[in-house]
N, C-alpha and C positions, 0 to 999 in steps of 0.2 A: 693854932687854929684847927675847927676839927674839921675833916675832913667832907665833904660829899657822899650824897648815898648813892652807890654801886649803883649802876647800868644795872637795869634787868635784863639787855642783850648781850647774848654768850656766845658764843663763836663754836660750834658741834663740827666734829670731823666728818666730811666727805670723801664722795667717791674719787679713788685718785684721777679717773677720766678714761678713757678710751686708749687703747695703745696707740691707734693712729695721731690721734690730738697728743698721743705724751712722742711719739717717736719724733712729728713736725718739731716738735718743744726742743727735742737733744741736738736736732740739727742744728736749731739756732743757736743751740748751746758749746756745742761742741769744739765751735774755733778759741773757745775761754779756757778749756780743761786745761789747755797747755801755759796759760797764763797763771793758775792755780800755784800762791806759797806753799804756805803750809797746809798739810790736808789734815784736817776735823778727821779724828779715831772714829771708826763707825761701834757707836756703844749704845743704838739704840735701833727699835725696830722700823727699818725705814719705811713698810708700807705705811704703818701706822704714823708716821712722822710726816711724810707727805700730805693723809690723811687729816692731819692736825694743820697745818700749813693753807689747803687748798680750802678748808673751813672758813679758817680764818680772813682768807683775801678779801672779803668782798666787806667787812667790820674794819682790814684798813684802808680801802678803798674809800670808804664813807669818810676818813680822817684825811684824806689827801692835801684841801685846800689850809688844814692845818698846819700838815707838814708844809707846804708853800708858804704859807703867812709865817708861821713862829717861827720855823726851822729850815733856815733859807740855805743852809750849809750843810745840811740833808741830802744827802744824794737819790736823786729822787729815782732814778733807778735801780737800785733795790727793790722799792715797795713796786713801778710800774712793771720790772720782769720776773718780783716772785712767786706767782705762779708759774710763770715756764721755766724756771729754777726747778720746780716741786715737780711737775708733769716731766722734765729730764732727767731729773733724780730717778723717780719711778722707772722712765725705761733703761736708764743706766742697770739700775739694780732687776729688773728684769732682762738685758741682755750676759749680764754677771751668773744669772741661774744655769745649774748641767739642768742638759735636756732631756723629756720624758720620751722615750722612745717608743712607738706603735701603739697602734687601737687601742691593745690591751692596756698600758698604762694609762691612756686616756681615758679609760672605762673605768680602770678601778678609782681615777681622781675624780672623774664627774658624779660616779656613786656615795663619796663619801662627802663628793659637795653639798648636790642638793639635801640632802636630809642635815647636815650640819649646818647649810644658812637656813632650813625653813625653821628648825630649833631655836638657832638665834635669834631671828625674826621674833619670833612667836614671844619669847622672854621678852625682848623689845620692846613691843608691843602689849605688852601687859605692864611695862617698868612706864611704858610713855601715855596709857592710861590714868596713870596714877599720879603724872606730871613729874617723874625723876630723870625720864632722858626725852631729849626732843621728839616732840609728837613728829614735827611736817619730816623731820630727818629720817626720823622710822618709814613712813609713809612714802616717801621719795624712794627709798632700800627697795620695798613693797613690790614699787611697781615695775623693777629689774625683768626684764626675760631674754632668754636665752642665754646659751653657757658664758659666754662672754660678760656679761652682767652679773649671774652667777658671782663668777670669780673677782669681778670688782665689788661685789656687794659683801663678797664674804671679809673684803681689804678694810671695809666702812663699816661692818658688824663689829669687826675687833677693835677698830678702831674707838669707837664709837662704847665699847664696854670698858676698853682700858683706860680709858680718859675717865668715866666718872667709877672707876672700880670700888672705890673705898665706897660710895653711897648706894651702888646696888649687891654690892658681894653677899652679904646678908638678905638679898631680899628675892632671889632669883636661883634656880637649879642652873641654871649657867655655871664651871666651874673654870678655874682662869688655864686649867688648860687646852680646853674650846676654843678660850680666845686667841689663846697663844696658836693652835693648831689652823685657827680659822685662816690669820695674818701670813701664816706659810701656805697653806692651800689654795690660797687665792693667786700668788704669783705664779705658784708652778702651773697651775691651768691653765692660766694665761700664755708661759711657755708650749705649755702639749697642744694646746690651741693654735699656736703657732700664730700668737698676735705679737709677737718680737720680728717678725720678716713683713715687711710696709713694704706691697710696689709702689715705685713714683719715687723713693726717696736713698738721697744719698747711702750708701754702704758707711756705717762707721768706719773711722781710720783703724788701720792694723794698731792694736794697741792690748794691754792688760787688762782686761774686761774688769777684775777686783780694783786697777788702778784709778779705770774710767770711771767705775762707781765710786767710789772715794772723793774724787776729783768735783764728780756732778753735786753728792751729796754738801760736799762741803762750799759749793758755792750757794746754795740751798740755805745751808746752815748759818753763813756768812751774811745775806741778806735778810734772814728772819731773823736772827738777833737784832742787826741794827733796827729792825723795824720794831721790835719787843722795848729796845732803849727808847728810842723817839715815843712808841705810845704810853713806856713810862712816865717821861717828861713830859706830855701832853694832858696825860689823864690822870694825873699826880693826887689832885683833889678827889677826882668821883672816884679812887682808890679800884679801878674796876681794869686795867691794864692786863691780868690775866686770864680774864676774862673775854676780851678781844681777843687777843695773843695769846694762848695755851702754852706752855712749855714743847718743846715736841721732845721730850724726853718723858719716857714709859712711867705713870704716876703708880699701875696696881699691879698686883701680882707675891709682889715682895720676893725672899730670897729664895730660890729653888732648892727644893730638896740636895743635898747634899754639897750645894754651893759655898764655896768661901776664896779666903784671900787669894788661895795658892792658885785657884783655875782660870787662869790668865785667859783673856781674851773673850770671856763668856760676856763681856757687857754689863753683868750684872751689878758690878761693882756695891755688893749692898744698899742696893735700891737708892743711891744717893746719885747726884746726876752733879756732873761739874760744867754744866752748863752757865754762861755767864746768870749770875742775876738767882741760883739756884742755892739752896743751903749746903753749903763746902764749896759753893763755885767761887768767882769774881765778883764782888759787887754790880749788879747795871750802872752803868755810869751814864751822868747827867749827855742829852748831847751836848754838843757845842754849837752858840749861836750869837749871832753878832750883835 
């Protein structure tokens, strides 16, 4: 039987949130880390994963009653805390950053900010013109101010290229080491900014900041797959699943210069992602329902 025709609604990466709204999120997060098996290899760029993640919530937010009806064996909390999954990951991987020390580092990251998102922006906006990446998404970026914004807009500008890279890379002076450079610039500001230190809120536990982020990211990781299998099986016919659900494994770019098998740990793993459900991964597998 052939299948249904694709959703026109796609799921565009956003901004990863505020560090206050992500540092509340690790708090509630953080009595789990210690609960954590096995921890997910961090082989992908986590602002941008996030950014793909916190897109997506509100496309399966709309599926919910679904998941209740069909998929009763569904643990519905996955899908109800993965945003604060995503918004914990974030400050995990922002308390994981070495720190930018004085004025003068702050000055030379906020000089290189602004004129690199308003470039972004601008390409953006001419690619969202022309209807190749979300107008309202652009538009949303747009209306960012002040350095704090800044540096989450620049998280949602790379975001937001490297997800559809293959449809704009020919069509934009954008070049993918922008994007790349954008997705790192944005966190460390955020640190010189000194938006990782929240009064009001617990002190994280004495622990391995790389460990923490691991920990966070893979409960992150752990609840978007399951959600990516469930809206496989739900949306099986309108064949539009990834279209909700993004991969949050880096789609453009491809292999960096001089990259190959032997430089272990670079993530790159030739642009091939073993994420469940991904070409060389695991198959998604059907959920289970009664």
């Amino acid at each position: 039987m052939p299948r249904s025709k694709p959703s026109t609604k796609k799921s565009v990466p956003a901004r990863p949130g505020a560090p206050s709204e992500a540092a509340k999120a690790f708090a509630l997060v953080e009595p789990e880390l210690d609960d954590v098996g096995e921890v997910v290899p961090i082989n992908v760029d986590i602002p941008r994963a996030v950014s793909v993640a916190i897109g997506a919530v509100p496309h399966l937010h709309a599926l919910r009653p679904r998941f209740v009806e069909e998929l009763p064996r569904h643990p519905l909390s996955q899908l109800d805390k993965l945003q604060t999954y995503a918004l914990a990951a974030w400050y995990a991987h922002l308390l994981a950053l070495p720190a930018s020390v004085g004025q003068d580092a702050l000055k030379r990251l906020l000089d290189e900010a602004a004129p690199l998102r308003e470039d972004l922006l601008v390409a953006a906006e001419a690619l969202a013109h022309k209807g190749i990446v979300d107008a309202p998404r652009v538009a949303e970026i747009r209306r960012g101010q002040g350095h704090l914004d800044t540096a989450n807009d620049l998280v949602a500008l790379a975001a937001l290229f490297s997800e559809g890279w293959d449809a704009v890379k020919n069509r934009t002076t954008v070049e993918w080491r922008d994007v790349e450079r954008a997705s790192q610039l944005g966190p460390e500001l955020l640190v010189a900014l000194g938006a990782r230190q929240q009064p009001g809120l617990p002190a994280p536990k004495a622990a391995d900041a790389a460990e923490r982020r691991a920990r966070a990211f893979t409960l992150l990781v752990n609840a978007y797959d399951a959600c990516r299998r469930a809206v496989s099986y739900l949306r099986w016919k309108e064949d539009d699943a990834d279209a909700i659900a993004p991969s949050l494994f880096a789609q453009g770019g491809g292999r960096k210069p001089g990259a190959g098998k032997n430089n272990a740990g670079d993530g790159d793993d030739d642009g091939a992602s073993t994420e469940p459900g991904a070409p060389g991964g695991e198959p998604l597998l059907e959920p289970t329902v009664e």
